[in-house]
C-alpha positions as CSV (number, residue, x, y, z in Angstrom):
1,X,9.4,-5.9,-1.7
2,X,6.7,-7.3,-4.6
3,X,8.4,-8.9,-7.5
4,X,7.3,-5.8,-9.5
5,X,9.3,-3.6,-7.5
6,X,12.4,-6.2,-7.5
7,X,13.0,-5.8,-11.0
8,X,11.9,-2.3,-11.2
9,X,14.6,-1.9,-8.5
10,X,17.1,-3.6,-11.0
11,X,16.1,-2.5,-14.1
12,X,17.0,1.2,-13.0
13,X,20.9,-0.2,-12.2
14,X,21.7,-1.5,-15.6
15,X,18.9,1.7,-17.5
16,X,19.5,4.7,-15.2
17,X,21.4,7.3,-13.9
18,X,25.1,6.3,-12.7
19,X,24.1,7.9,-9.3
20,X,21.3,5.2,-9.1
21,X,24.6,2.9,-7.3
22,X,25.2,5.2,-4.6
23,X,21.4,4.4,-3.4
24,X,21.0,1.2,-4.2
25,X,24.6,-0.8,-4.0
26,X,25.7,-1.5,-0.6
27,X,29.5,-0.5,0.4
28,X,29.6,-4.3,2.0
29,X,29.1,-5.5,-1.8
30,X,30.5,-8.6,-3.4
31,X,30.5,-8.6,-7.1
32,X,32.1,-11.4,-9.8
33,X,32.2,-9.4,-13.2
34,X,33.3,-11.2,-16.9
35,X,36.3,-8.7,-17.1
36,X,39.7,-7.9,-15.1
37,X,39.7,-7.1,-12.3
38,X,36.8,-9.9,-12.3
39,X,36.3,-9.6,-8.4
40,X,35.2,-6.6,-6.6
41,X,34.3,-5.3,-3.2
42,X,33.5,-2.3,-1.2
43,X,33.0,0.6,-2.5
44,X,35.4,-0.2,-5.5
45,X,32.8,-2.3,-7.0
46,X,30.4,0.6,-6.9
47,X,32.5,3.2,-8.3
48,X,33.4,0.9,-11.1
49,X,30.2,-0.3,-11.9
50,X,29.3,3.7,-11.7
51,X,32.0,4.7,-14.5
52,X,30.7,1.9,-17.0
53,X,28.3,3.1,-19.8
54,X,24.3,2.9,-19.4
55,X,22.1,0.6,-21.5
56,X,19.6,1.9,-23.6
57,X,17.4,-1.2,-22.7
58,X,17.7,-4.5,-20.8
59,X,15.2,-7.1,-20.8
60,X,14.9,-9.8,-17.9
61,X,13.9,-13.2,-19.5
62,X,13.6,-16.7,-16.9
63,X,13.5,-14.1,-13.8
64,X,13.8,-16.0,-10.7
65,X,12.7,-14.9,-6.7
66,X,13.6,-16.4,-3.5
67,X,13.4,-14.9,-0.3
68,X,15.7,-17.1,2.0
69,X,14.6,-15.1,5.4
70,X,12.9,-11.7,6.2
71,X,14.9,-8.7,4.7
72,X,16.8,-10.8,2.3
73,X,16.0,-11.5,-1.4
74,X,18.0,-13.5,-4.1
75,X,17.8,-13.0,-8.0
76,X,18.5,-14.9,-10.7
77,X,18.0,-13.6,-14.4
78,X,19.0,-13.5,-18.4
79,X,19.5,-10.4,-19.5
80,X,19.8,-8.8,-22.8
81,X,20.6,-5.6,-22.9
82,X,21.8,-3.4,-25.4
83,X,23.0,-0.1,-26.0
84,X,23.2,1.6,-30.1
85,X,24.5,-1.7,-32.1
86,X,26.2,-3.4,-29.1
87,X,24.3,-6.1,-27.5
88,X,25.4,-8.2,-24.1
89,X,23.4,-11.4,-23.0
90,X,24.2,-13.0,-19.8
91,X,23.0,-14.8,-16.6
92,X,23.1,-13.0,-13.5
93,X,22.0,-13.3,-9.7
94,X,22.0,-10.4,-7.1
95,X,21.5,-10.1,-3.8
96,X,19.1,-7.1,-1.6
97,X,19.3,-6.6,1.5
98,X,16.4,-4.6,3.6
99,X,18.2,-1.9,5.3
100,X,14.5,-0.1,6.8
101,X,11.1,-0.2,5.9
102,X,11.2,0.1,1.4
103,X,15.0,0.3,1.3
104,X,17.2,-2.2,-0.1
105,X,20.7,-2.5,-1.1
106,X,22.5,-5.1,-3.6
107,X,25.4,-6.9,-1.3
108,X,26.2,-9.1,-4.1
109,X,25.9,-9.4,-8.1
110,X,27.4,-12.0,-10.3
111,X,27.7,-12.0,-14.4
112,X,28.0,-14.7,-16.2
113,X,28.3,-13.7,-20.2
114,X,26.4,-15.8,-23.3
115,X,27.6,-16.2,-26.8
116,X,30.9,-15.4,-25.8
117,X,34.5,-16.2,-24.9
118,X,36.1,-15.0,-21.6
119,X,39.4,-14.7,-21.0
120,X,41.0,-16.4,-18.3
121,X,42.6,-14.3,-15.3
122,X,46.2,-15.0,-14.6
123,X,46.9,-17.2,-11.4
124,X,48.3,-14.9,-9.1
């Protein structure tokens, strides 16, 4: 996959349709989010992901591309995005996977928030 199509590809997770997860977010995904339950897997991240609101608009600012081996590509971005008068700006790295010939799936996505104070999970 080009780097166009990379952020194309992510762009359309934090801009489109909920149902954009069920194509593009693998059931094996990992996923470190700044609010409880913080980690998620499987295909509880997805459908949590799925029920959180759309953003109007996200821009990727510093974009970072590696491609480690064949099939595999790592992200690394800032992000703004906002949505009405709400605004979120974080760092954030994902993970694709090449499942076939022009399809990919995120296996793993990580948010680290900017500005702001997080809350610290209980130890368990």
């Amino acid at each position: 996959m080009d780097d166009s199509r990379i952020w194309e590809f992510e762009q359309e997770l934090w801009t489109g349709p909920a149902e954009a997860y069920d194509r593009k977010v693998s059931d094996a995904v990992v996923m470190a989010l700044p609010h409880d339950p913080w980690l998620l897997d499987g295909a509880q991240a997805r459908e949590a992901v799925k029920a959180t609101p759309r953003w109007d608009e996200a821009e990727f600012l510093d974009r970072r591309v590696e491609r480690p081996q064949e099939g595999l590509i790592v992200i690394a971005y800032r992000v703004r995005a906002k949505k009405g008068e709400r605004s979120y700006h974080a760092l954030c790295t994902s993970t694709l996977r090449r499942l076939e010939h022009e399809v990919w799936d995120v296996v793993q996505h990580q948010q680290t928030p900017l500005g702001v104070q997080i809350a610290e999970p209980e130890d368990g």
